[in-house]
N, C-alpha and C positions, 0 to 999 in steps of 0.2 A: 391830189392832196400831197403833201409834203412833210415827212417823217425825218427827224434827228436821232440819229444813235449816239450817244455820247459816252457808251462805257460797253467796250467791246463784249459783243455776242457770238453766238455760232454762225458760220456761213448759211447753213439752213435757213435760220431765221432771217436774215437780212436779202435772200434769194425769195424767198417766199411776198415779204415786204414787196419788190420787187417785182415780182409776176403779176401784183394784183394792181403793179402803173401807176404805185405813187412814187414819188420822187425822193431818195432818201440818200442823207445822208450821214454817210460814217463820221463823225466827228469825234472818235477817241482821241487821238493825238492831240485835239486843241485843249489849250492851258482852261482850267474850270471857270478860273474868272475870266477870263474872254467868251464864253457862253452865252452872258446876258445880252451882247454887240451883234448875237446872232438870229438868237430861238424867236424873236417876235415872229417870224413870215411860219413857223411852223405848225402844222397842225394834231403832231404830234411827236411824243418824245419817249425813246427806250434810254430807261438807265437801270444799271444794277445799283452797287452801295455806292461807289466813288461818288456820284451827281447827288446834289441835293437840290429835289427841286423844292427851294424855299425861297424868303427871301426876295435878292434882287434878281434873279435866274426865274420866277415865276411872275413878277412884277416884272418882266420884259416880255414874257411870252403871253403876248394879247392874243395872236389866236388860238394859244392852247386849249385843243377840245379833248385829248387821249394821252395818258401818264403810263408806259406800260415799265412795268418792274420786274426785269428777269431775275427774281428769286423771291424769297419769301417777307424779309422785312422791309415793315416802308417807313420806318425813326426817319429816313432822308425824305420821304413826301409830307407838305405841311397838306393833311386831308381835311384839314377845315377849311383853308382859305381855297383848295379846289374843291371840295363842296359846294361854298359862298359860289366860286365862279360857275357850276354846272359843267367842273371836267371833270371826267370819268377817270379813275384810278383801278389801273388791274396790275395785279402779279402774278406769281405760277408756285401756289402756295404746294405743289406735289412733285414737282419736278425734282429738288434736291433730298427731298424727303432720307430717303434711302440714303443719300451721300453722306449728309450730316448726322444720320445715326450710326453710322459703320466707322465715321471717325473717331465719335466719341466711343464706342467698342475699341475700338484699335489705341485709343488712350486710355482705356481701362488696362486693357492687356501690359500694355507699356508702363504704368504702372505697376500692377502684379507683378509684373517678373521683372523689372527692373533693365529693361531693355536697351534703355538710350546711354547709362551709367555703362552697363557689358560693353555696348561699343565703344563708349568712348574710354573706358580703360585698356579696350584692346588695341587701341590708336595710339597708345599711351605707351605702348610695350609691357605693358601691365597684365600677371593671370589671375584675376580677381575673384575666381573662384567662390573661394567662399563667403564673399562679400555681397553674393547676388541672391540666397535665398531667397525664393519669391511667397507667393501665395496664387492658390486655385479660385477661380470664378466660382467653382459650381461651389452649392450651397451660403453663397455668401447674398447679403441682404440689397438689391440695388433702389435707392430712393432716386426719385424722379419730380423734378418740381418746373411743373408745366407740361402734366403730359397731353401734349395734342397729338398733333400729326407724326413729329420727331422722334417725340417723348416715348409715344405709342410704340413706334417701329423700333427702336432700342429696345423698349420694353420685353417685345419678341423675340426679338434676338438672342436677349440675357433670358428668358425664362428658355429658351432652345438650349444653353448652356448648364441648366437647370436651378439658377438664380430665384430666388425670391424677388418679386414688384412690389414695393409700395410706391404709392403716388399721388398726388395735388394738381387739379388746374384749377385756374382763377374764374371760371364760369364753367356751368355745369358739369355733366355726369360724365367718366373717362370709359372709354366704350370699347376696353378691351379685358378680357377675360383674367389676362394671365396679371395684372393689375389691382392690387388690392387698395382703395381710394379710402384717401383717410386725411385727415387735417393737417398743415404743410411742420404743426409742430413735430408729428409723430412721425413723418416722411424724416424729417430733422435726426429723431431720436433714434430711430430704427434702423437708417442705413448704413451699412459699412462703405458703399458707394454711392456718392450724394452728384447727380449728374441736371446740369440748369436746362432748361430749354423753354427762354422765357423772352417777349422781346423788354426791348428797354422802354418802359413809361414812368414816370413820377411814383406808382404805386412799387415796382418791380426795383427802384435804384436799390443799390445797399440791400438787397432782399438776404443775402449772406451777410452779417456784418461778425461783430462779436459777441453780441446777443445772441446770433440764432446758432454760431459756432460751440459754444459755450453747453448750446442745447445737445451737441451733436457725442457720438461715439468718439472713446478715446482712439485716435488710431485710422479718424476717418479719412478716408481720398475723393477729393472735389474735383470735378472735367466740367468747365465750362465749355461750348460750343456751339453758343447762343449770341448773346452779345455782351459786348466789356460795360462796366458796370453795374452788371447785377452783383457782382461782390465788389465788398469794401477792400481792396486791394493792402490795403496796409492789417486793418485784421486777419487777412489771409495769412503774411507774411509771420506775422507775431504767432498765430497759431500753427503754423511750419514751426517755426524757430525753439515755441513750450514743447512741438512734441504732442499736442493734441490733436494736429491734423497731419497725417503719415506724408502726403504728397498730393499735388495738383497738378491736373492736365489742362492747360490753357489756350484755346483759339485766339479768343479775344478779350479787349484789353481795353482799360479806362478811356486811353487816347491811343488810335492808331495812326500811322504806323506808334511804336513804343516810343513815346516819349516822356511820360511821367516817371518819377523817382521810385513809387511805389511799383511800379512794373516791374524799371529795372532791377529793384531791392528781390524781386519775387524771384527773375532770372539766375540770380545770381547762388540762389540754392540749388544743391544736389538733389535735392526731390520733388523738383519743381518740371515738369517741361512745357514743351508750348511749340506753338504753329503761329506763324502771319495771317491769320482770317480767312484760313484754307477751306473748310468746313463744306463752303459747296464746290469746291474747284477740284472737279472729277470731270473726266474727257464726256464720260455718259454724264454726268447731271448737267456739266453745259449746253450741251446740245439738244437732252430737253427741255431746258431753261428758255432758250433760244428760238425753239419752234415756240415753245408753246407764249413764249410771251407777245410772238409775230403774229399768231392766231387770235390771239385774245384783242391786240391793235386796230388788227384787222376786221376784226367783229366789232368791234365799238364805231370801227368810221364807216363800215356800211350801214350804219343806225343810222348816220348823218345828214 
């Protein structure tokens, strides 16, 4: 059988592929739209976020029987129309797990204590000293809207810190202790730290806008590190700008790379920072990512 990789993986993974004598190929380097000229002869395809297999890239791939997604979201897989066909859709919903909650920690901290402003003042030849008064994690409130997998393991983290949890997910019961589950208004009202970890569907777009902003603490600090547009980007900005929301930590972004107005308008504040859609690019979460999306490839075509 014959396997396409199209959005670089761990060596492990693609050695593994490998061993078990199907024929695979690396095809990172090739341009996205030259994709479709290819994937028909394949019988299976690894992509992380860059591939989307929709479209005319899934309408070329006739023998596609196996979709594997090294990471967690699949906004890039259309799962209807490989339902309709009988392809199998897997990803490695645990692998980054870890990665992307220690991010969003490390952009809470950077917030609190103003960390990115210290350096760049100190580049500056700047002693800004008094200008960096921070604040302490412990006893502060952290809201979590979508606590699953992510959500959960922040969640731990910050009660380790001795944080307050409140929390919301959009289907059932949140199955961690140190989590107090309550309706996404009260998540809203209650947090000093209001962190997303939601993917993006029709229900979730704008889930932050000025409405739900409006609902929130004066003072609050938002860390997306889920996906760009769950907030309304120009609401954000405006609520930086009043003074009702202190600062935001930013993975991702409406359109990536950053090219909407409303991004760049967000960048361009001092209490703003952000990341390129870092969240799971850890040497360890790739490499789990990587085996374990090989594995799961693997399992589906010996079904076959």
């Amino acid at each position: 059988m014959k396997v396409i990789v199209t959005d670089k993986i761990a060596d492990k993974g693609i050695e593994l592929l490998k061993k078990e004598g199907y024929e695979v190929n690396e095809a990172w380097d090739i341009p996205k739209d030259e994709l479709p000229k290819i994937v028909g002869d394949y019988d299976a395809i690894v992509i992380r976020s860059a591939t989307k297999v929709k479209g005319n890239l899934l309408e070329a791939a006739k023998n596609l029987k196996v979709v594997g997604r090294a990471g967690i979201g699949l906004d890039n897989v259309d799962l209807k129309k490989c339902e309709e066909r009988g392809i199998t859709v897997r990803n490695t919903p645990n692998a980054t797990t870890d990665t992307v909650a220690e991010l969003a920690l490390a952009f809470m901290f950077a917030l609190a204590r103003k960390v990115v402003k210290g350096t760049t003042t100190l580049r500056k030849g700047e002693w800004a000293k008094k200008q960096l008064k921070g604040l302490e994690l412990g006893g502060k409130t952290l809201g979590i809207v979508g606590c699953g997998r992510i959500g959960s393991a922040l969640a731990r983290k910050c009660h380790a810190l001795g944080m307050k949890i409140v929390g919301c997910r959009r289907r059932g019961e949140i199955n961690e202790a140190c989590v107090d589950q309550c309706e996404i208004n009260d998540v809203f009202t209650n947090a000093d730290y209001l962190s997303l970890h939601l993917p993006l569907t029709p229900e979730t777009k704008h889930i932050i806008n000025k409405d739900a902003i409006a609902k929130m603490k004066d003072g609050v600090f938002i860390i997306n590190c889920a996906r760009g547009g769950t907030i309304d980007e120009n609401a954000l900005y405006e609520a930086i700008k009043s003074g009702k929301v202190a600062g935001a930590a930013l993975d991702v972004w409406e359109k990536e790379p950053v090219e909407l107005e409303s991004s760049k308008k967000l960048l361009e504040l001092e209490n703003v920072i952000g990341s390129p859609h870092i969240g799971a690019m850890t040497a360890e979460g790739q490499e789990r990512a990587g085996i374990q999306v090989a594995e799961a490839v693997i399992e589906e075509l010996k079904k076959l």
